[in-house]
C-alpha positions in Angstrom: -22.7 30.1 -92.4 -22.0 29.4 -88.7 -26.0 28.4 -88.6 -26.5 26.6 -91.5 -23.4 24.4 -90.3 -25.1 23.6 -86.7 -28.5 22.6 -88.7 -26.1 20.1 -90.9 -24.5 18.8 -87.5 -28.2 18.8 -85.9 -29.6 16.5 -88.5 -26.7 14.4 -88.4 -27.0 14.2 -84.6 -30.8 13.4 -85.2 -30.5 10.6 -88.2 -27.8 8.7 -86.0 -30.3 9.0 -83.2 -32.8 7.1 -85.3 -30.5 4.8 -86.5 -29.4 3.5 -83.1 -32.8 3.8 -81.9 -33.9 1.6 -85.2 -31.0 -0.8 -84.8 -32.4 -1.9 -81.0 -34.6 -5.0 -81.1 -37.1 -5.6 -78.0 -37.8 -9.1 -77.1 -39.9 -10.7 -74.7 -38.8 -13.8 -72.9 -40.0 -16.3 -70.1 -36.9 -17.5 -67.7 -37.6 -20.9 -69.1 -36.6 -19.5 -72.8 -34.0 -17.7 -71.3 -32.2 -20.8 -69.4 -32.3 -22.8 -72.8 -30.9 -19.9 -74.9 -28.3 -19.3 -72.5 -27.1 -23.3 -72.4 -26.8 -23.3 -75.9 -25.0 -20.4 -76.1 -22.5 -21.0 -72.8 -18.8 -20.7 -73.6 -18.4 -22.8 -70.8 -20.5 -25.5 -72.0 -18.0 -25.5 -75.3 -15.3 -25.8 -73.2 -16.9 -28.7 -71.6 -18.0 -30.0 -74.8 -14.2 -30.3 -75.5 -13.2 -32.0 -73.0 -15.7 -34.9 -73.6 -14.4 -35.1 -77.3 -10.8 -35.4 -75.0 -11.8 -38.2 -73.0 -13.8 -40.1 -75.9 -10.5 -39.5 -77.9 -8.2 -41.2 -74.6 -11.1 -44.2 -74.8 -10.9 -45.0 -78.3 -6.6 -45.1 -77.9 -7.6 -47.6 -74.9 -9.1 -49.8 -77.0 -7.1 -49.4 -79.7 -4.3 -50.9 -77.6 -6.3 -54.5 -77.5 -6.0 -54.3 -82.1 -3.3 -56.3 -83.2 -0.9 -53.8 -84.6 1.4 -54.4 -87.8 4.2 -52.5 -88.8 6.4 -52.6 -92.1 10.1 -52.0 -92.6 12.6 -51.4 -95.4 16.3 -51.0 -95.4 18.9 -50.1 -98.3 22.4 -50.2 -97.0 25.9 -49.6 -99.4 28.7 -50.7 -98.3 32.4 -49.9 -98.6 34.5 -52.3 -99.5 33.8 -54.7 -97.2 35.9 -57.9 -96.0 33.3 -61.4 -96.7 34.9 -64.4 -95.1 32.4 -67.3 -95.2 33.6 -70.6 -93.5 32.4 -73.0 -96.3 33.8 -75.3 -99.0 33.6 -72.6 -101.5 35.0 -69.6 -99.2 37.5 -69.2 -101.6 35.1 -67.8 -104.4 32.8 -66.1 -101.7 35.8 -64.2 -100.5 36.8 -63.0 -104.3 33.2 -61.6 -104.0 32.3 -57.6 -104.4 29.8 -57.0 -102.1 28.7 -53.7 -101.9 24.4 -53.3 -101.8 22.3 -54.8 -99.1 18.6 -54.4 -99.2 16.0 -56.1 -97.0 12.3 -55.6 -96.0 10.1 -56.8 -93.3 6.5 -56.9 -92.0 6.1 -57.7 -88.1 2.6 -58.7 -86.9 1.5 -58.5 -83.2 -1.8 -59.5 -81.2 -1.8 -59.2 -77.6 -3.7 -61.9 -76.0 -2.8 -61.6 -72.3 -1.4 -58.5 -70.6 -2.1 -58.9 -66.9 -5.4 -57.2 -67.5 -3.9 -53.7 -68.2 -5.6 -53.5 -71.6 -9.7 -54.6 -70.4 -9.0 -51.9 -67.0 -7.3 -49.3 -69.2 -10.8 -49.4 -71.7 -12.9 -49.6 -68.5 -10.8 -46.6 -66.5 -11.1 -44.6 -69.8 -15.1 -45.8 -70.3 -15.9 -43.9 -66.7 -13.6 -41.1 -67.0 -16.1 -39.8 -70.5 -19.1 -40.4 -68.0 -17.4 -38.2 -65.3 -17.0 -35.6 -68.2 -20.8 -36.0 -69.3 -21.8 -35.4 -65.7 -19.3 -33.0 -64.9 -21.1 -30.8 -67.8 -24.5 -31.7 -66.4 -23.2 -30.3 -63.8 -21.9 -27.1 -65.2 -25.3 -26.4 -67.1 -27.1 -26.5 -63.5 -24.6 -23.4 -62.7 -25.6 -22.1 -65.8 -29.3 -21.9 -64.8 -29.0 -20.2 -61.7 -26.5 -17.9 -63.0 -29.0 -16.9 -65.6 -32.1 -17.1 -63.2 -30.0 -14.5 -60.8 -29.5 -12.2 -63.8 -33.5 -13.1 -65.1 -33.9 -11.9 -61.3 -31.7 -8.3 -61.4 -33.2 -7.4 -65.0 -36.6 -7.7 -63.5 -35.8 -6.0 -60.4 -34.8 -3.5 -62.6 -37.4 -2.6 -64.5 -40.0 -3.0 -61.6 -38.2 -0.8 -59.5 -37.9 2.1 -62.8 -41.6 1.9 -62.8 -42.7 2.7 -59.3 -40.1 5.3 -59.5 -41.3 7.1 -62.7 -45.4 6.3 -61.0 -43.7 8.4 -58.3 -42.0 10.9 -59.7 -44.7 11.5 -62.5 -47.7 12.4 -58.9 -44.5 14.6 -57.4 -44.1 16.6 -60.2 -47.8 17.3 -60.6 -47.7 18.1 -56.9 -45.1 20.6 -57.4 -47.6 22.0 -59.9 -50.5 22.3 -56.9 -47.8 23.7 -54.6 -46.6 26.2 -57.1 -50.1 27.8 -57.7 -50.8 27.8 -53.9 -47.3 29.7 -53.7 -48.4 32.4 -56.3 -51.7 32.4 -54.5 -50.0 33.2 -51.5 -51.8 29.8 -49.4 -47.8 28.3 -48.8 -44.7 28.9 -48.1 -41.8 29.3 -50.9 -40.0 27.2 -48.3 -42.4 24.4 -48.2 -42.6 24.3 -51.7 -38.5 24.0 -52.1 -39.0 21.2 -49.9 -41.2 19.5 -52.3 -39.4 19.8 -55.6 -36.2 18.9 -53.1 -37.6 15.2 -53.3 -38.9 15.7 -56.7 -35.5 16.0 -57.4 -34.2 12.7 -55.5 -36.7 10.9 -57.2 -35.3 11.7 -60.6 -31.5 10.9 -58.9 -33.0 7.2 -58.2 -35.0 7.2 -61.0 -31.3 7.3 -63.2 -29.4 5.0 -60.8 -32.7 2.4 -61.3 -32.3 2.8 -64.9 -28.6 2.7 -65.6 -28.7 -0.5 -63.4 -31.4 -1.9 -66.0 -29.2 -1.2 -69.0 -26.0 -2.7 -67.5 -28.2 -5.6 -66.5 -29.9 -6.1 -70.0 -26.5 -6.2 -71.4 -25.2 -8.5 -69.3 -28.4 -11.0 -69.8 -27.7 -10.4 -73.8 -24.3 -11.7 -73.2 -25.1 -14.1 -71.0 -27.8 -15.2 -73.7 -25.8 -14.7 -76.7 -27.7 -12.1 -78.2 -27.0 -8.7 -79.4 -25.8 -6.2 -76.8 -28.6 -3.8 -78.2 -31.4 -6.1 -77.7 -33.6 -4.7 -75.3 -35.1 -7.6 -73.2 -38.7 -7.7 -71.2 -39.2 -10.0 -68.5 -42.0 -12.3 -67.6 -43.6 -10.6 -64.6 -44.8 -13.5 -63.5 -42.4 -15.5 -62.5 -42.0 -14.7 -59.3 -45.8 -15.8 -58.6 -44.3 -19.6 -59.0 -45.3 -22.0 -56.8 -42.9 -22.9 -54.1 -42.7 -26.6 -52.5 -43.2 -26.7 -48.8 -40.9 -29.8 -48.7 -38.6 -30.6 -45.4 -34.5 -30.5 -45.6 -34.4 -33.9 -45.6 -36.4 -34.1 -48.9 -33.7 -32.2 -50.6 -30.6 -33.4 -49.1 -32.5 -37.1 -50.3 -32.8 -35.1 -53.9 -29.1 -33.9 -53.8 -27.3 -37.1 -53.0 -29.3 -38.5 -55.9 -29.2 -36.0 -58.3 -26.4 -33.9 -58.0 -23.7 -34.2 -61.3 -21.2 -33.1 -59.2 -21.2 -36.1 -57.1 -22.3 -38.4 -59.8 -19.2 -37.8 -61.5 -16.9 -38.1 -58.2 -17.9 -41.5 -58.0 -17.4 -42.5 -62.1 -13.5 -40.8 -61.1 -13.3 -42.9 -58.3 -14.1 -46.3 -60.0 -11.6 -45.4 -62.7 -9.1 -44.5 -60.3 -9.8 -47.9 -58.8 -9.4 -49.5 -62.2 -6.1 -47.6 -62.6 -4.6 -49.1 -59.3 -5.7 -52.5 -60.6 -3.9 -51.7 -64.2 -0.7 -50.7 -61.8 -0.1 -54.0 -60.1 -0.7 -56.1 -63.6 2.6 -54.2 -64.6 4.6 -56.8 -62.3 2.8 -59.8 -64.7 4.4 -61.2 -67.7 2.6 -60.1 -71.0 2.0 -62.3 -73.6 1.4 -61.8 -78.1 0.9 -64.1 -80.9 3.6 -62.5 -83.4 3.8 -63.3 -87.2 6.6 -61.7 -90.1 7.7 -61.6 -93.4 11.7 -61.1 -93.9 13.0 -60.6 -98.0 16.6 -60.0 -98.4 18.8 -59.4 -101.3 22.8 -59.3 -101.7 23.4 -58.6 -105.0 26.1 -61.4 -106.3 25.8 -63.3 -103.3 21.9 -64.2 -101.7 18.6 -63.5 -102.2 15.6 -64.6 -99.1 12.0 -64.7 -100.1 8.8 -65.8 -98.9 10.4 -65.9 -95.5 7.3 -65.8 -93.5 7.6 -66.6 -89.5 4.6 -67.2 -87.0 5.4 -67.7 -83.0 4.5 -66.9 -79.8 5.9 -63.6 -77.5 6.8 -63.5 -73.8 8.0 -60.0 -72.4 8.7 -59.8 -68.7 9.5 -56.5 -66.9 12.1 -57.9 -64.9 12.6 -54.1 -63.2 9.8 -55.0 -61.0 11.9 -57.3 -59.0 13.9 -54.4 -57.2 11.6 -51.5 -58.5 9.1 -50.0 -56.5 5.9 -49.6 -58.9 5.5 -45.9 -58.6 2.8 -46.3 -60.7 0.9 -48.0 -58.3 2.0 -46.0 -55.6 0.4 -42.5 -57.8 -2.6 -44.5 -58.2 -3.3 -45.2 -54.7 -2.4 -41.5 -53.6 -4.8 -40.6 -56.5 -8.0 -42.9 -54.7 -7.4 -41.2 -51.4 -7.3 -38.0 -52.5 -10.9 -38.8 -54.5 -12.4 -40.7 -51.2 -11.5 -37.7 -49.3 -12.9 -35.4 -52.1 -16.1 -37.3 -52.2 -16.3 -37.0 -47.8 -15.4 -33.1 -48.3 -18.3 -32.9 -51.1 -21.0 -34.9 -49.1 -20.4 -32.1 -46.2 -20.4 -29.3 -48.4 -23.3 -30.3 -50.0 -25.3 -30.8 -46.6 -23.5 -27.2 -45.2 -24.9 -25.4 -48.5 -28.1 -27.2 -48.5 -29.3 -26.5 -44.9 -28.2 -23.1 -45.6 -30.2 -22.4 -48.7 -33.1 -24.2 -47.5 -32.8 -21.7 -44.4 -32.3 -18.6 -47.0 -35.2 -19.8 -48.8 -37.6 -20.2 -45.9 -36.6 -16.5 -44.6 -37.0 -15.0 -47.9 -40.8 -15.8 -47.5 -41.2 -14.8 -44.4 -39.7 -11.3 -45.6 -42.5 -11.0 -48.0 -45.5 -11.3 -45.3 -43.5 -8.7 -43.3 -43.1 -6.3 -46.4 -46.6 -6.9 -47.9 -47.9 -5.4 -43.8 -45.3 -2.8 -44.0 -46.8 -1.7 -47.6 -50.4 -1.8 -46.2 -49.3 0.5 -43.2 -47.3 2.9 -45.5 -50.0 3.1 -47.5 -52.8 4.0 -44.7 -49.9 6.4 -43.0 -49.9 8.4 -46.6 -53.5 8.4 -46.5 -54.1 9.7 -43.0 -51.1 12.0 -43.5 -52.7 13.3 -46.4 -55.6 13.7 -44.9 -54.3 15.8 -42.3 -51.8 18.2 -44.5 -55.2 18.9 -46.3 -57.0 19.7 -43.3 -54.1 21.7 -41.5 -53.2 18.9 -39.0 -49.3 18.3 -40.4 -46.8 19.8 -41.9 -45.3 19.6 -45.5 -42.4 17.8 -43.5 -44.6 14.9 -42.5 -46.4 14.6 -45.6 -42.9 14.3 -47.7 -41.8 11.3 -45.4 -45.2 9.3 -45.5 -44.6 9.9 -49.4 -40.8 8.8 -49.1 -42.2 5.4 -46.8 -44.5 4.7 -49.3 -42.3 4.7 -51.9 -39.6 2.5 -50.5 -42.2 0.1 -49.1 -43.3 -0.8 -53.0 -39.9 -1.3 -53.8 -38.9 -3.4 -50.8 -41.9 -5.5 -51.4 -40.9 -5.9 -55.0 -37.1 -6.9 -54.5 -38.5 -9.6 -51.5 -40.3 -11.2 -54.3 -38.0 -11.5 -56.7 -35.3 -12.5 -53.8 -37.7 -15.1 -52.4 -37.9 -16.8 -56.2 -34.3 -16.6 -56.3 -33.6 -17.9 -53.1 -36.0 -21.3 -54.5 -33.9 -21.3 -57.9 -30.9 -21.5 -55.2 -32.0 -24.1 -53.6 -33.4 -26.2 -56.6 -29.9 -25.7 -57.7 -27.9 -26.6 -54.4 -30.4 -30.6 -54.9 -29.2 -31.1 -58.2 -33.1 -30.7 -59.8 -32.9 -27.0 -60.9 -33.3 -27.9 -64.8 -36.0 -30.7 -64.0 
């Protein structure tokens, strides 16, 4: 009973395998596919997507400000017993009068024509603030890139690094074979041997560090990218063989200052913070509205007004301003300094980073010339170590570290690569011309 249970729970260990297995989709992808997937699928990008719709929503209230705006009114009043004394020639009937209903309705039309110019700067003010936005997202979708190009980077780090390990592991376990026969044949020591399968076994130990890296940094690509978690994604190797621009700094801090988003939309917050100091002082100006109305009225018993239509001129004058600071105007200055400095603290930022990744950049190809001469050297050492552990001249001891060297020379070689591509992606980034 006892068996036949464990075959059920075998087979339904073994069908969920399969499913999960099944379930997995592998898909191959260039960082250039990657990048777009992952912009259209950024939460941030929504976010910022949002915030446009925001400012396009505070432009269109701007401009609705310079429509004429018309508003109607109705009023039904009852009255108790109220006293009528009208001053006429026949306030003697007037007074015997019951009134007792009042009901009156009105339609008031206004069109500003002059406002001090707070109207025209509040639609220009509102007009660069949904640029700013635009660029400000621009701006975010550069982050974007290099955020995915530094995971693009990691995944494919990965997955080299898993296969020189398993090339690696795959020769050290069929040298534990040799050495095992020799033991048995009584041509090497047990202890030797041991010392062999000892860095068998470390092999396998970085072999699962290499590939539990891979899988948390294939899941965090698919969620970068929006895909399934299980989706199982294989790298271009040859990105990192791209082409890298022997430009001088000044060629990208020239790039940066025109192309970076950031700073773009600095300068759009600027001019409407300009245009918001301007809207400020046109408080202290008189504003100015061609009005128009309709007035009925009806008193039961007593009056009825129709037809009472009224066109005229409006003057309104904030006489506050006279003793009033405009704190508005005083905001909106603070707010333009504290932009102009922004912009200075930006400008140095930008050349600080700039100089820094170009520097980065530069030394991450210099690191592969070194690593490529310390793989060639590795590999010669193996070969002459080799050649002596097979001719008596050294020691299992020797031959294990050549083999270790070796090793860790492929995968240094590898990860200066894929660091120096980065590094460029960085860089790109840092001038504003990453997604160009």
């Amino acid at each position: 009973m006892n068996k036949k249970i464990r075959n059920i729970f075998g087979i339904l260990l073994f069908s969920m395998s399969i499913s999960q297995i099944s379930s997995q989709e592998t898909r191959a992808i260039s960082l250039n596919e990657a990048v777009k997937l992952g912009i259209e699928n950024s939460k941030n990008l929504k976010i910022d997507a949002a915030k446009i719709e925001e400012s396009t929503a505070q432009l269109l209230e701007a401009k609705n400000n310079q429509l004429p705006s018309l508003k109607l009114g109705a009023t039904y009043l009852h009255l108790f017993s109220p006293n009528v004394n009208l001053k006429t020639e026949s306030a003697g009937a007037a007074n015997s009068l019951k009134i007792n209903d009042v009901m009156y309705a009105s339609a008031n039309l206004s069109y500003p024509i002059y406002a001090g110019g707070r109207i025209k700067y509040g639609i220009q003010s509102a007009e660069y603030l949904v640029e700013a936005s635009k660029l400000s997202a621009e701006n975010d979708k550069e982050a974007i890139a290099f955020n995915i190009s530094q995971a693009y980077n990691n995944l494919f780090k990965a997955s080299q690094i898993i296969k020189v390990l398993e090339e690696n592991l795959s020769a050290s376990q069929k040298r534990d074979e040799t050495f095992l026969k020799l033991e048995n044949n009584g041509l090497m020591a047990r202890n030797d041997r041991l010392k062999a399968q000892l860095q068998t076994s470390n092999i396998e130990l970085q072999l699962l560090d290499a590939q539990n890296n891979y899988s948390i940094a294939n899941i965090n690509m698919d969620l970068l990218l929006g895909l399934p978690e299980t989706t199982i994604l294989k790298v271009d190797e040859d990105y990192i063989n791209e082409i890298f621009e022997n430009q001088p700094v000044s060629y990208y801090l020239s790039q940066a200052l025109q192309n970076r988003k950031d700073l773009q939309a600095l300068d759009y917050q600027k001019k409407a913070a300009n245009l918001g100091t301007k809207a400020a002082k046109a408080e202290n100006l008189p504003s100015l509205a061609i009005t128009g109305g309709y007035v009925a009225a009806d008193i039961p018993g007593f009056v009825t007004i129709t037809n009472a239509i009224n066109i005229g001129l409006g003057v309104s004058y904030n006489l506050d301003n006279l003793w009033k600071k405009n704190s508005s105007l005083l905001k909106s200055q603070a707010r333009e300094k504290q932009l102009e400095a922004n912009n200075e603290l930006l400008n140095d930022h930008i050349k600080l980073e700039l100089n820094k990744d170009f520097q980065n950049s530069n030394l991450a190809k210099k690191k592969i010339e070194v690593y490529e001469r310390a793989l060639e050297q590795a590999t010669e050492n193996y070969r002459i170590t080799k050649n002596k552990y097979d001719n008596g001249l050294a020691n299992i001891t020797d031959l294990l570290e050549a083999d270790a060297a070796l090793v860790g020379a492929k995968v240094n070689v590898i990860n200066s690569r894929a660091d120096a591509a980065l590094a460029y992606k960085k860089l790109l980034q840092t001038s504003g011309i990453l997604n160009q």
